[in-house]
C-alpha positions as CSV (number, residue, x, y, z in Angstrom):
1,X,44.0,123.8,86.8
2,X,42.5,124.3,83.3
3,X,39.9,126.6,84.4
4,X,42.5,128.7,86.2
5,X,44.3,128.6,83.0
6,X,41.1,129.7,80.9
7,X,40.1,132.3,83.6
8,X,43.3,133.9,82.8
9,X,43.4,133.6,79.1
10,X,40.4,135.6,79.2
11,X,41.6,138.7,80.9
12,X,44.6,138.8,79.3
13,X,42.6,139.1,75.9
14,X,40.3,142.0,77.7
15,X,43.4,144.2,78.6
16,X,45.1,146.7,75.8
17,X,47.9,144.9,74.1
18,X,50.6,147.1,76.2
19,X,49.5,145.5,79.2
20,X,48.7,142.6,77.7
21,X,52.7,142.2,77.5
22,X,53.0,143.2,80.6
23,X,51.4,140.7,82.5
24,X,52.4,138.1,80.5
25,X,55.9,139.0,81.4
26,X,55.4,138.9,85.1
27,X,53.1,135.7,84.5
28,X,55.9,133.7,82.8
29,X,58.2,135.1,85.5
30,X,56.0,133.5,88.4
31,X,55.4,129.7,86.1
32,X,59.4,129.5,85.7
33,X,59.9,130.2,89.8
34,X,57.1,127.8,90.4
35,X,58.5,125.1,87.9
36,X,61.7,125.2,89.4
37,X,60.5,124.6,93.0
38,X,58.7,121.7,91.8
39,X,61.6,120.1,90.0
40,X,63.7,120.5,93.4
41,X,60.9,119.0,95.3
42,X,60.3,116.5,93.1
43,X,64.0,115.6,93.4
44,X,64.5,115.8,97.2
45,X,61.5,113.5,97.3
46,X,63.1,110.4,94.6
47,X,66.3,110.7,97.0
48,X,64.8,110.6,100.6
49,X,62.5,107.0,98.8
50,X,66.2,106.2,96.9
51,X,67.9,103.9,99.0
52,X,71.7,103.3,98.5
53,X,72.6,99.5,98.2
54,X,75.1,97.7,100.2
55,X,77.3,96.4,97.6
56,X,76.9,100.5,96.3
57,X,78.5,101.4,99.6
58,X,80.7,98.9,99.6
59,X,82.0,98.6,96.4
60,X,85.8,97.8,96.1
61,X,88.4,100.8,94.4
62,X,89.9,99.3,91.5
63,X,93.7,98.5,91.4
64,X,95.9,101.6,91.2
65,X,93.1,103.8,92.8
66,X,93.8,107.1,94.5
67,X,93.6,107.0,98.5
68,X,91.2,109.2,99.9
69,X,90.2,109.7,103.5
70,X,88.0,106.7,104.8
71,X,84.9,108.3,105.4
72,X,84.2,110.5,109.0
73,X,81.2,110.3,111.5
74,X,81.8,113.0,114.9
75,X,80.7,112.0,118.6
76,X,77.8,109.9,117.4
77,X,75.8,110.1,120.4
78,X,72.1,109.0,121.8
79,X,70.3,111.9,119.4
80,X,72.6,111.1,116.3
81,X,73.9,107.5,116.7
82,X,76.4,106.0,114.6
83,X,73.8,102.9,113.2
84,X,76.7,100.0,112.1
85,X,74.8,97.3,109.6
86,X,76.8,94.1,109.1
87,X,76.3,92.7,105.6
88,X,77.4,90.3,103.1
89,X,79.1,91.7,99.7
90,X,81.2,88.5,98.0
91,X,82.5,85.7,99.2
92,X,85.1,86.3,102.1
93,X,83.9,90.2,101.9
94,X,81.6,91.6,104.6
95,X,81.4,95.5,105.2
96,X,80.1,97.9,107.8
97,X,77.5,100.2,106.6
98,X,77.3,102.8,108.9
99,X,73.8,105.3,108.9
100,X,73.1,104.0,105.7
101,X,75.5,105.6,103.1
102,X,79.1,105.3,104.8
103,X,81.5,102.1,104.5
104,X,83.8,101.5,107.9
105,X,83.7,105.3,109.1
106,X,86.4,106.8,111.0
107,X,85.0,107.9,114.1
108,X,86.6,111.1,115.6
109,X,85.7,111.9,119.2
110,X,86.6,115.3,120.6
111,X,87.9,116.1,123.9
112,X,85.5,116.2,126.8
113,X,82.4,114.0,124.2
114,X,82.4,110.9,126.6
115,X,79.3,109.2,126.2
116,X,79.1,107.5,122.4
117,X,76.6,105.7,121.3
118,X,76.9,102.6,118.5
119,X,73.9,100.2,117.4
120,X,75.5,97.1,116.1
121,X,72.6,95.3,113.6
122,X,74.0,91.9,112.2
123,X,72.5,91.7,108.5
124,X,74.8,88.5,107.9
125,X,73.7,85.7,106.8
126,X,72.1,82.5,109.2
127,X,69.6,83.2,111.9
128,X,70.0,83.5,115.3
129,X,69.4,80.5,117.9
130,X,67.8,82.4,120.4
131,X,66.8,86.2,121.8
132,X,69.7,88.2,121.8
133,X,70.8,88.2,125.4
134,X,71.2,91.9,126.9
135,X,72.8,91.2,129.6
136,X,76.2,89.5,127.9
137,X,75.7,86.5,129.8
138,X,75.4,84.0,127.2
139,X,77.6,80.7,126.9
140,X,77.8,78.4,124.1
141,X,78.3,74.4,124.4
142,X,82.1,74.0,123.0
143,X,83.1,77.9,123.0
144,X,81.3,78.0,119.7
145,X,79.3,80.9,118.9
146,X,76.9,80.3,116.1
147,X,78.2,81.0,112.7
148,X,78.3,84.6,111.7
149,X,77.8,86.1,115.2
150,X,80.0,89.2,115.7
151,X,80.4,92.3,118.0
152,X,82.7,94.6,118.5
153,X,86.0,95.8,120.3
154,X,87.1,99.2,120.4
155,X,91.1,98.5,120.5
156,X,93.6,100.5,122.4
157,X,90.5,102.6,124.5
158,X,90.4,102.1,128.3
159,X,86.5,102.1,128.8
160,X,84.7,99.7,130.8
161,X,84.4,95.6,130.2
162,X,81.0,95.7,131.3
163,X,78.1,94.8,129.2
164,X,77.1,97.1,126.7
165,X,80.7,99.0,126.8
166,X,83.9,96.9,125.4
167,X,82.9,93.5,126.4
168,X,83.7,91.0,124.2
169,X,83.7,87.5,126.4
170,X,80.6,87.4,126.3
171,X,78.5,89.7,124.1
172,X,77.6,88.0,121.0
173,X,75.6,89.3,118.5
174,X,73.9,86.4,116.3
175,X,72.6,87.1,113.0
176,X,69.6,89.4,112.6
177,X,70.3,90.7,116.6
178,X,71.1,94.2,116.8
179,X,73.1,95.2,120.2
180,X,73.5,98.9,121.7
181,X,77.1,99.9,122.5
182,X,77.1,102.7,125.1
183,X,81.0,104.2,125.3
184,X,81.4,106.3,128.2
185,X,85.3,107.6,127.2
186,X,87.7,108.5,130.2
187,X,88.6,112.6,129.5
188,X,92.1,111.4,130.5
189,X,92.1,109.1,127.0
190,X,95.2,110.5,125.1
191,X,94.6,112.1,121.9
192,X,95.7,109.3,118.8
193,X,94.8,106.8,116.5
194,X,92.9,103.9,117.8
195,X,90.2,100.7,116.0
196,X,87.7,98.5,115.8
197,X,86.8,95.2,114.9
198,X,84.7,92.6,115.5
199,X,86.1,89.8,118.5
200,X,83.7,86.6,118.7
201,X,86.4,84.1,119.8
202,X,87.5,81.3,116.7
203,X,85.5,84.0,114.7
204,X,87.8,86.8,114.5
205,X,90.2,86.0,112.0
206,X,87.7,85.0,109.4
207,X,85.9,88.6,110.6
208,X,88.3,90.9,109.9
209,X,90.1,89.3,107.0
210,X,86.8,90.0,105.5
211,X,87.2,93.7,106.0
212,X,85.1,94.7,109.1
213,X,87.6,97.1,110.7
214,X,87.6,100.9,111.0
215,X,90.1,103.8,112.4
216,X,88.9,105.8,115.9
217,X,90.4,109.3,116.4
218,X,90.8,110.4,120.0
219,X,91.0,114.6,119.0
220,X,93.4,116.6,120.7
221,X,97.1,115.8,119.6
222,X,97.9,119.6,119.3
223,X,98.2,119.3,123.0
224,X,101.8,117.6,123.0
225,X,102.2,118.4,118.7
226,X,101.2,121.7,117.6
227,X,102.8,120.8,114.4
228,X,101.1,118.0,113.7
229,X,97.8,119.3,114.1
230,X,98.5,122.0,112.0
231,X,99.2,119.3,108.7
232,X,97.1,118.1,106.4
233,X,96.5,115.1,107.8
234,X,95.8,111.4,106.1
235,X,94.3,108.2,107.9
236,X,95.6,105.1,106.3
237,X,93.6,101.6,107.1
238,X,95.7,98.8,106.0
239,X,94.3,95.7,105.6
240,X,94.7,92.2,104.5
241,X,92.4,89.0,103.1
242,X,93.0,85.8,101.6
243,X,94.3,84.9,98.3
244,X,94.0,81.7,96.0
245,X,97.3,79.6,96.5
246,X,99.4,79.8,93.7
247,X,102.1,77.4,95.4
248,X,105.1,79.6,94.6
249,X,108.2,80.8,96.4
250,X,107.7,84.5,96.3
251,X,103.5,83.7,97.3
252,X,102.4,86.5,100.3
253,X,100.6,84.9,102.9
254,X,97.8,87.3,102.9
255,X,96.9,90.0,100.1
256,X,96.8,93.6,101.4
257,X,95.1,97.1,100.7
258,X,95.2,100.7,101.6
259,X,91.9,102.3,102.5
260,X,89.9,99.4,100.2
261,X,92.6,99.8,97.5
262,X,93.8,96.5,97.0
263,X,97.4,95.4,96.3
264,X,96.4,91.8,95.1
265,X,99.0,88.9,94.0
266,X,98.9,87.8,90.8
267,X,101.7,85.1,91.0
268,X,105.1,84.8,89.9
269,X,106.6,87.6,92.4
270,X,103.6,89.8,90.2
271,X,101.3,92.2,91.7
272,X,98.4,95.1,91.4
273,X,99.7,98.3,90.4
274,X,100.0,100.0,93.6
275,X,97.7,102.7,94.7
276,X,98.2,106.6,94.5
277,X,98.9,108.9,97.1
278,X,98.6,112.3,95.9
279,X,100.4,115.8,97.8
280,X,101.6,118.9,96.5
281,X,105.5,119.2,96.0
282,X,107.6,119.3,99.4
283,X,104.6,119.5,101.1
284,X,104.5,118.4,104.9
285,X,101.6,115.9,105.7
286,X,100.9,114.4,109.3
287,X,100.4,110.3,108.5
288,X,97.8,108.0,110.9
289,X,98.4,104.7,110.0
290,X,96.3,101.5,111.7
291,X,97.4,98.0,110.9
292,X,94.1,96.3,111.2
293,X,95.4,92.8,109.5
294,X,94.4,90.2,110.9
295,X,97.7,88.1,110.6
296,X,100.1,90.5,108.2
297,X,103.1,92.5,109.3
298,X,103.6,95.9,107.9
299,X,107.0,97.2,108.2
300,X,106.5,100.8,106.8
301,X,109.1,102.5,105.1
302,X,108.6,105.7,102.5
303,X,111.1,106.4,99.7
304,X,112.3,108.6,97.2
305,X,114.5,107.4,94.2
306,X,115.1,104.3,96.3
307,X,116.3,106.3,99.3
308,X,114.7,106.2,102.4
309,X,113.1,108.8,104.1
310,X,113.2,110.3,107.7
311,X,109.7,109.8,109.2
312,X,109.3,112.1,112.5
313,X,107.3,109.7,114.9
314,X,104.5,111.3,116.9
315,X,102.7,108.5,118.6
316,X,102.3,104.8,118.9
317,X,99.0,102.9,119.5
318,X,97.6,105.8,120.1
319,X,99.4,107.8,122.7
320,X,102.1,110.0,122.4
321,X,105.9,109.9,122.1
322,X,106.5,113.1,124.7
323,X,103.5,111.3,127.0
324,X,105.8,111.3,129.5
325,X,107.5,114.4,129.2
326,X,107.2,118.0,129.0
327,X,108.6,118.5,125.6
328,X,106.1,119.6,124.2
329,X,106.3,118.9,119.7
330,X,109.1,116.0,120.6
331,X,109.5,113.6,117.9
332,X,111.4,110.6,117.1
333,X,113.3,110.3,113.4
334,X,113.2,107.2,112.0
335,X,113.7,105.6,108.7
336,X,111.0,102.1,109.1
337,X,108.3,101.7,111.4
338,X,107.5,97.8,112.4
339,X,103.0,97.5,112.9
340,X,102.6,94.2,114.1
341,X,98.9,93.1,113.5
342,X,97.0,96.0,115.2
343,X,99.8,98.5,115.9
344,X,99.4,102.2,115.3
345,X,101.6,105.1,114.2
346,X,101.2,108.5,113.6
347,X,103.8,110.6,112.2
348,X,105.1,113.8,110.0
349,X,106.1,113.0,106.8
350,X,107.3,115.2,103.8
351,X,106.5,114.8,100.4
352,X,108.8,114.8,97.4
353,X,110.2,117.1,95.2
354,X,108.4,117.6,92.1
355,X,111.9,116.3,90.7
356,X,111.1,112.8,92.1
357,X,111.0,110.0,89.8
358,X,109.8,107.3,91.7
359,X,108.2,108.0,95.3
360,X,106.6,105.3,97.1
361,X,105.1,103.8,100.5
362,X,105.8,100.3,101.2
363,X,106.2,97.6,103.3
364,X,109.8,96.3,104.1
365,X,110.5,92.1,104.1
366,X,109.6,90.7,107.1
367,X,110.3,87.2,108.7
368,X,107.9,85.8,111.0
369,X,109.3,82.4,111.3
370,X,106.3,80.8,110.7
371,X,105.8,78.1,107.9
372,X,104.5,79.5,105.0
373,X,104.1,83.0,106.6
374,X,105.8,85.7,104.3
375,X,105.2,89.3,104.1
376,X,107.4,90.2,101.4
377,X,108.5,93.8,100.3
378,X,105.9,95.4,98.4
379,X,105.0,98.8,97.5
380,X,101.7,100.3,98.9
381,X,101.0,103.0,96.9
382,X,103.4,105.3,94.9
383,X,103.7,109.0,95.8
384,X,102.3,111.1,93.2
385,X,103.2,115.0,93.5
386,X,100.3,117.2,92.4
387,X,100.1,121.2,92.0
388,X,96.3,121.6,92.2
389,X,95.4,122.4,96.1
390,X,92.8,119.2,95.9
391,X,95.7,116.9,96.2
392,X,96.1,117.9,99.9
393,X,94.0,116.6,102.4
394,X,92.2,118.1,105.3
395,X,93.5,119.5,108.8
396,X,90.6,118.9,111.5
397,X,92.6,119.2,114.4
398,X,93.1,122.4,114.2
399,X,89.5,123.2,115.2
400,X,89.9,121.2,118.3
401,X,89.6,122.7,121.9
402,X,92.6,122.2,123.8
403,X,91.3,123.3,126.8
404,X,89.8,120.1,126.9
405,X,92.1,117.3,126.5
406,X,93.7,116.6,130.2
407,X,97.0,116.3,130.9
408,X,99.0,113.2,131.1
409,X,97.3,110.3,132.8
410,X,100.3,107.7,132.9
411,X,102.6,110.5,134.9
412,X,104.7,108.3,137.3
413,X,104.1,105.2,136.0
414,X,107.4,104.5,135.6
415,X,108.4,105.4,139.1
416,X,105.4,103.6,140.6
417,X,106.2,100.7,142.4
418,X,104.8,97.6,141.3
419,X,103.1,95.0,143.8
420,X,103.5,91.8,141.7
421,X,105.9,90.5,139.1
422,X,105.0,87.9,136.2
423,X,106.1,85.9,133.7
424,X,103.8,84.8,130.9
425,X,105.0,83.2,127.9
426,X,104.0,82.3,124.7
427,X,104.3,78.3,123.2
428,X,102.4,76.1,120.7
429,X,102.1,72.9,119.3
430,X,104.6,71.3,117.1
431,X,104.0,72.2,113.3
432,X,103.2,68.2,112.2
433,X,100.8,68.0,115.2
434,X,97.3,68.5,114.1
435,X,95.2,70.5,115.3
436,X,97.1,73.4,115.5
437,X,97.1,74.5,119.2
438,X,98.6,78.1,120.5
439,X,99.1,79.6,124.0
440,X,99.6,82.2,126.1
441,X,100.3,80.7,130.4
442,X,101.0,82.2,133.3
443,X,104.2,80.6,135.2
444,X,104.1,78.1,137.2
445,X,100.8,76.9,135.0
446,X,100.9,74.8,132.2
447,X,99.6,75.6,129.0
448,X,96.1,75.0,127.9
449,X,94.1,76.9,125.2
450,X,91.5,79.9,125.7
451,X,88.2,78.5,127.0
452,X,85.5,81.5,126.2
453,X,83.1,79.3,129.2
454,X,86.0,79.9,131.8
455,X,84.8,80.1,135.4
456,X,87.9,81.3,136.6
457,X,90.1,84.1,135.3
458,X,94.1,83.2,134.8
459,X,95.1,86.3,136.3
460,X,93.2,88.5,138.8
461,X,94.8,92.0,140.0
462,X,94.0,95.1,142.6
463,X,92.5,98.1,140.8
464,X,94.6,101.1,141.4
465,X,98.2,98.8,141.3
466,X,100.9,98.2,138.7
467,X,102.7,94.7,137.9
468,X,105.6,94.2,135.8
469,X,104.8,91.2,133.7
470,X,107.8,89.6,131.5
471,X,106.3,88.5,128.1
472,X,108.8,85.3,126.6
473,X,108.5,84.0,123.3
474,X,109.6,80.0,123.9
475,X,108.8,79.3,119.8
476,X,110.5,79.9,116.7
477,X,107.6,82.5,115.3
478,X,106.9,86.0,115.9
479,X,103.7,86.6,118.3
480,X,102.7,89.9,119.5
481,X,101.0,90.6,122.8
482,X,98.1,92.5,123.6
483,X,96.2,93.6,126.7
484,X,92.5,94.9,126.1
485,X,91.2,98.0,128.6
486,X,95.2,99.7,129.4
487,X,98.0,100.3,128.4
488,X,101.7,99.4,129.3
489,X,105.4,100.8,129.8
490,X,107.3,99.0,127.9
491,X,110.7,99.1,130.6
492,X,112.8,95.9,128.5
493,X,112.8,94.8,125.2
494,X,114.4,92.5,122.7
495,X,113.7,95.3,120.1
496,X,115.8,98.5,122.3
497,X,113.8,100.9,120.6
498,X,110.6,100.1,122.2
499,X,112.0,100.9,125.2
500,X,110.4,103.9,126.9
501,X,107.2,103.9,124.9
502,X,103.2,103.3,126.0
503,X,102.1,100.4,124.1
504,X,99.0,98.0,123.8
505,X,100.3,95.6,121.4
506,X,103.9,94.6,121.2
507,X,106.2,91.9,119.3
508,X,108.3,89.3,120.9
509,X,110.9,88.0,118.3
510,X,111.1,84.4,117.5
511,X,113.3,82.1,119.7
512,X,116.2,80.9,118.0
513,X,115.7,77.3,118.9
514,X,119.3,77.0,120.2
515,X,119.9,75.1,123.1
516,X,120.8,77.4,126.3
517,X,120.0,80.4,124.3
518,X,117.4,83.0,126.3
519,X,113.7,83.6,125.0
520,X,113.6,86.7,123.4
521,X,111.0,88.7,126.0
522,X,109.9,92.0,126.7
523,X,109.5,93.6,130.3
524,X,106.2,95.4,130.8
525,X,104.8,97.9,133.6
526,X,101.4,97.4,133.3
527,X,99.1,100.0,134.8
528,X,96.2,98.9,136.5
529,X,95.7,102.3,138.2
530,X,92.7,103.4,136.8
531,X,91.8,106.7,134.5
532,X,93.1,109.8,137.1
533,X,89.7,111.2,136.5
534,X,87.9,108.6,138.3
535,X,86.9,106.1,135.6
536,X,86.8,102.6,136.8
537,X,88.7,99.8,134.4
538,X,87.0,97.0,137.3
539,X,85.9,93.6,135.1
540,X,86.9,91.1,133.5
541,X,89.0,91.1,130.4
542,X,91.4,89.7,128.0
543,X,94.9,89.8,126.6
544,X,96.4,87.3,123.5
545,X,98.1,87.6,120.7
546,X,97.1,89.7,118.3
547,X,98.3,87.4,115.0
548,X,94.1,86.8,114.9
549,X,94.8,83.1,113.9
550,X,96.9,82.4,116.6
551,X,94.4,83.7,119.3
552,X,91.6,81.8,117.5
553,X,93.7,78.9,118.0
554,X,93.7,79.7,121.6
555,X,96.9,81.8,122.6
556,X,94.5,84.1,124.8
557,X,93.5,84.6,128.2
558,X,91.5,86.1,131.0
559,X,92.4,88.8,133.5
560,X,90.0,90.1,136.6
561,X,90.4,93.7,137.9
562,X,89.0,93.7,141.4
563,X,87.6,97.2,142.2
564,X,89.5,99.4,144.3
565,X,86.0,100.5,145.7
């Protein structure tokens, strides 16, 4: 380099001083292009050897934050996986790290993109006791996985129970095992909002309360709303986690947070400043909200100067409202939505005036039953009105391809005729009775609690059928049923206004405890049929209640779909 530099020193000082400037001009021209590249590849190359820590990726919002958009990943597939890391943060916190930089995305799958691929790599901590078994045929002495095993469940989606797709009775990932999920998504899945979370048995609860849960967008929901794929649209993971006991009245059972932005207790009926949901004035916004709590209710309600607002309901757990139907942009107004623990809703909301004094989102009062188990009013986040066009967030639905998203698969479900009926219902022990058991049984059968080394499912049922199965509640708590791989009519209901719907997870109200008095119960048309395209739902499964602590406890158990084939 310094003889290239002296070289050129010396003809410059041989030219005539016009030229002399000359060149010198052009020369300091070509040094500034060539510094500039250097800085830029000097750069590129300290990022691509950077790497981005966990608790970086993970960190926490603070207090009063404002909610953005979890994080997206599209169709991760063979080529461009979506690479989930399981790792440690705090105490009672865990987080995915997904591809290295991204914290619990939201993956969004668009119509026709059937085959995803997910690599599950377990960073917490402990070791594993043996090879990780490929095959998901592992059983552990007791029902006991080792501690800190996980997996995953992909809630609400009707893909296969067979290894390597949504099986979670036996696929256990032990720390340091990674595990390759490949999702082969029925074309007939309706477009909505579905989750997932990790579903070890007597491992889940402490799981998600640590914060591995994440939001799954089946595309398409212009096909029965064109208005709502039009919106600006907002995905909204609520979550909860533990909190130190303060032993007073007005004490939550769990504390809660919007999109990471916690709404923590500080005792004496005293809580975070809420977090910040920012729109422009009036504007119109389509709402997907997940409940992924593990135990907390969240009885939503939006309101302006303590009034509250008319929320136009598009779907629940994932499917639409006008499923069904023909109508196509049908909605349902309503002024509170009830999300037990796992429940979905999407709606159109819009926002206030710019006159608005006090806007907010929050959750209602709600009464379990339960000892101890209160999920008091408390606001989520205010509503803060902004001018500037960044307060809005995005519309990606409106670069979907309808063309691709089939019709209605559950057409004449409700005028099928069903080959069986059911009644399961739902008990536990007394309160002073230790330990704690909890049951779902199968009538005439007496209860007995979830045994994850069963060799015999409770329930087995003929591929291509429907059942009607009548869900009681025989205690004086709240439980919520859920059935993993379909979904189901709800035909009865305690709650009239579930009535009609497609559901996965549904309450059943707390008995009364009054002699002669029914069990509150819901009526269910459960639809074993299969995906119209072809796409087999055969295996072995599960369905409990979804109050993650109760199903720990044992309130779950095992269903066999014999193939039709």
């Amino acid at each position: 380099m310094t003889r290239i530099i002296k070289r050129i020193a010396l003809k410059l000082a041989a030219l005539p001083e016009v030229l002399k400037r000359r060149q010198l001009r052009q020369l300091l021209k070509i040094a500034g292009s060539v510094f500039f590249v250097l800085v830029v590849v000097i750069y590129a190359l300290r990022g691509t050897a950077q790497t981005i820590s966990p608790s970086s990726v993970c960190a926490v919002p603070p207090a009063g934050s404002i909610v953005k958009n979890p994080p997206e990943i599209r169709n991760p597939d063979a080529t461009h996986a979506a690479n989930f890391t399981v790792v440690n943060i705090a105490p009672k916190q865990n987080c995915y790290v997904v591809n290295g930089n991204l914290q619990a995305p939201t993956i969004r799958v668009s119509p026709g993109n059937t085959n995803l691929v997910l690599r599950l790599n377990n960073q917490l901590p402990g070791q594993a006791k043996g090879t990780q078994d490929q095959n998901c045929q592992r059983q552990y002495p007791g029902g006991m996985a080792p501690a800190n095993s996980t997996n995953l469940h992909f809630h609400g989606l009707s893909i296969s129970s067979k290894c390597h797709q949504d099986e979670v009775v036996r696929t256990v990932v032990e720390p340091k095992q990674t595990f390759q999920y490949n999702i082969n998504i029925p074309q007939g899945e309706p477009p909505g909002l579905y989750w997932y979370h990790p579903h070890v048995h007597m491992l889940s609860q402490t799981q998600v309360l640590s914060g591995l849960t994440g939001a799954i967008i089946i595309e398409g929901i212009g096909k029965y709303n064109n208005q709502a794929a039009r919106l600006p649209e907002r995905v909204f993971v609520l979550r909860d986690t533990d909190l130190p006991k303060y032993f007073d009245y007005q004490q939550p059972l769990k504390d809660i947070s919007i999109n990471s932005v916690p709404i923590k207790y500080k005792g004496g009926g005293i809580y975070d400043p809420p977090a910040i949901i920012q729109m422009k004035p009036n504007e119109q916004q389509f709402w997907r909200v997940a409940n992924t709590a593990a135990d907390s209710f969240f009885d939503l309600q939006v309101q302006y100067n303590s009034i509250a607002q008319p929320l136009q309901l598009v779907s629940m757990d994932g499917v639409p409202i006008n499923a069904n139907s023909q109508l196509l942009n049908q909605t349902k107004s309503v002024y509170h939505i009830l999300l037990p623990p796992a429940g979905r809703a999407e709606f159109m909301i819009r926002g206030p005036q710019a006159s608005v004094k006090d806007a907010k989102f929050l959750t209602l009062n709600y009464v379990t039953g339960a000892q101890y188990a209160r999920n008091p009013q408390r606001t989520i986040a205010k509503i803060q009105t902004q001018a500037a066009s960044s307060a809005s967030a995005s519309n990606p639905e409106l670069s979907v391809d309808l063309s691709k998203v089939s019709g209605n698969r559950f057409s004449g479900l409700n005028q099928n005729k069903p080959v069986k009926q059911r009644k399961l219902y739902f008990s536990q022990t007394a309160p002073n009775v230790q330990p704690e058991q909890f049951y779902i049984t199968v009538e005439p059968n007496k209860p007995k609690a979830y045994d994850p080394n069963f060799k015999t499912p409770d329930i087995t049922v003929q591929e291509g059928t429907t059942e009607d199965w009548i869900v009681e509640n025989r205690t004086s708590e709240v439980h919520n049923f859920h059935i993993h791989q379909i979904h189901f009519l709800v035909s009865n209901s305690s709650d009239a206004s579930e009535i009609g719907m497609m559901r996965d997870t549904i309450n059943v109200p707390a008995w009364n405890g009054k002699p002669n008095t029914p069990f509150p119960s819901a009526k269910l048309r459960m639809d074993f049929r299969g995906i119209q395209n072809g796409t087999s739902i055969a295996g072995t499964f599960v369905y409990h209640c979804h109050i993650l602590e109760h199903e720990d406890k044992g309130m779950m158990a095992s269903i066999q779909v014999k193939s039709a084939n």
